[in-house]
C-alpha positions as a Markdown table, in Angstrom:
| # | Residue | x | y | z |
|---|---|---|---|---|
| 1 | Unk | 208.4 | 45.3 | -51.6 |
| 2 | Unk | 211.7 | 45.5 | -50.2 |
| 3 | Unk | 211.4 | 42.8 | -47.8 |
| 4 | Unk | 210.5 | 40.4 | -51.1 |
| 5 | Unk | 213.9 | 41.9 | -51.9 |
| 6 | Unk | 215.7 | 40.7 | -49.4 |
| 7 | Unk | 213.9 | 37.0 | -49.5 |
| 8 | Unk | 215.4 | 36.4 | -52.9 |
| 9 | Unk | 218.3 | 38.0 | -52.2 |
| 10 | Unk | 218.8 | 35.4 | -49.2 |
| 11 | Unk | 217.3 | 32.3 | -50.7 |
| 12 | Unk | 220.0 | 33.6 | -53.7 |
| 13 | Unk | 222.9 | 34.3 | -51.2 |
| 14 | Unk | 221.9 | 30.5 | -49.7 |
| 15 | Unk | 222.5 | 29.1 | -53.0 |
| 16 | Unk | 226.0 | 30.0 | -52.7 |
| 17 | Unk | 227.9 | 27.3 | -51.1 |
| 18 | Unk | 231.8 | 25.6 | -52.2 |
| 19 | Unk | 232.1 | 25.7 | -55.7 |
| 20 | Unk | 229.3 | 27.7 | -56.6 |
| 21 | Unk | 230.4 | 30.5 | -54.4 |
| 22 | Unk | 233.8 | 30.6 | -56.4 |
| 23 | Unk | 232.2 | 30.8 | -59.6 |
| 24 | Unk | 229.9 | 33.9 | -57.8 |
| 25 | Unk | 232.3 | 35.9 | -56.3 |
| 26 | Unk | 234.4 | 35.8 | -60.1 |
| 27 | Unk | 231.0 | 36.3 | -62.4 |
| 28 | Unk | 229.8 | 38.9 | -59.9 |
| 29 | Unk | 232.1 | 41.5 | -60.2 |
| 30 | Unk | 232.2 | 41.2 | -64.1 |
| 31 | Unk | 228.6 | 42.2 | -65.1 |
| 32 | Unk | 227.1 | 45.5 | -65.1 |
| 33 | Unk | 224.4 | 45.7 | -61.7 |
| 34 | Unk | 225.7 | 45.5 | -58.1 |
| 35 | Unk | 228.0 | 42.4 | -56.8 |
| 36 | Unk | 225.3 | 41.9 | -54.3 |
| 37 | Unk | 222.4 | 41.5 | -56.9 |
| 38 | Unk | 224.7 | 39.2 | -59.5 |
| 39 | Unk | 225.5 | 36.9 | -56.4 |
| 40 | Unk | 221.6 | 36.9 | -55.5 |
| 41 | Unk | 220.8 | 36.0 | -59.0 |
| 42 | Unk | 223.7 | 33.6 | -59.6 |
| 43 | Unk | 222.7 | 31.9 | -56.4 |
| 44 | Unk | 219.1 | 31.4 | -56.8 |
| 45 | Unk | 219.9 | 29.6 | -60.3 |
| 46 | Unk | 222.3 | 27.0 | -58.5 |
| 47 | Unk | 219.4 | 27.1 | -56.0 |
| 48 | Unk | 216.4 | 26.0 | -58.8 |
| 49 | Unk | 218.6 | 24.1 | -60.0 |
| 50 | Unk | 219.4 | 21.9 | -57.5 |
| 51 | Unk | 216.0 | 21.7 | -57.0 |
| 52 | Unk | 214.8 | 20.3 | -60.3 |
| 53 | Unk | 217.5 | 17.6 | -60.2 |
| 54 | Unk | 216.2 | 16.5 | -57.3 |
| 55 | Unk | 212.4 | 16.7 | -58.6 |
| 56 | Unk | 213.9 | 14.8 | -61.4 |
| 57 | Unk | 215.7 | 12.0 | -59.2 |
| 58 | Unk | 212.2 | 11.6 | -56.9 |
| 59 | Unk | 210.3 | 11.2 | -60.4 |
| 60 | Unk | 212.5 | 8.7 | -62.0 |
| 61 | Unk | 212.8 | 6.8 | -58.6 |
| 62 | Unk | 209.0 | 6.5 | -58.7 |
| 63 | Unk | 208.6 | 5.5 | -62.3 |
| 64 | Unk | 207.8 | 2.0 | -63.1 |
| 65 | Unk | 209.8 | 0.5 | -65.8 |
């Protein structure tokens, strides 16, 4: 279990790049678990969604209108 841990926690921690790592490393600090965890969590959102836009962008590329 704790090396699933550590997966999200990078895939969460990859997330946070520019921007996103400001908004982390000010959010984090603020809420009530560990820094660590709030930036993993924080992260991985920015990281899904990046991905859906880009799902979305592939999808509406493809579309026939």
């Amino acid at each position: 279990m704790d090396a699933r841990m550590e997966l999200h926690k990078t895939v969460g921690h990859a997330g946070l790049i520019g921007w996103r790592e400001k908004v982390a490393n000010v959010v984090a600090p603020r809420v009530p678990i560990k820094d660590e965890n709030a930036r993993a969590i924080i992260g991985g959102a920015f990281f899904v969604l990046s991905v859906y836009y880009v799902i979305q962008t592939i999808i509406r590329a493809t579309k026939d209108d």
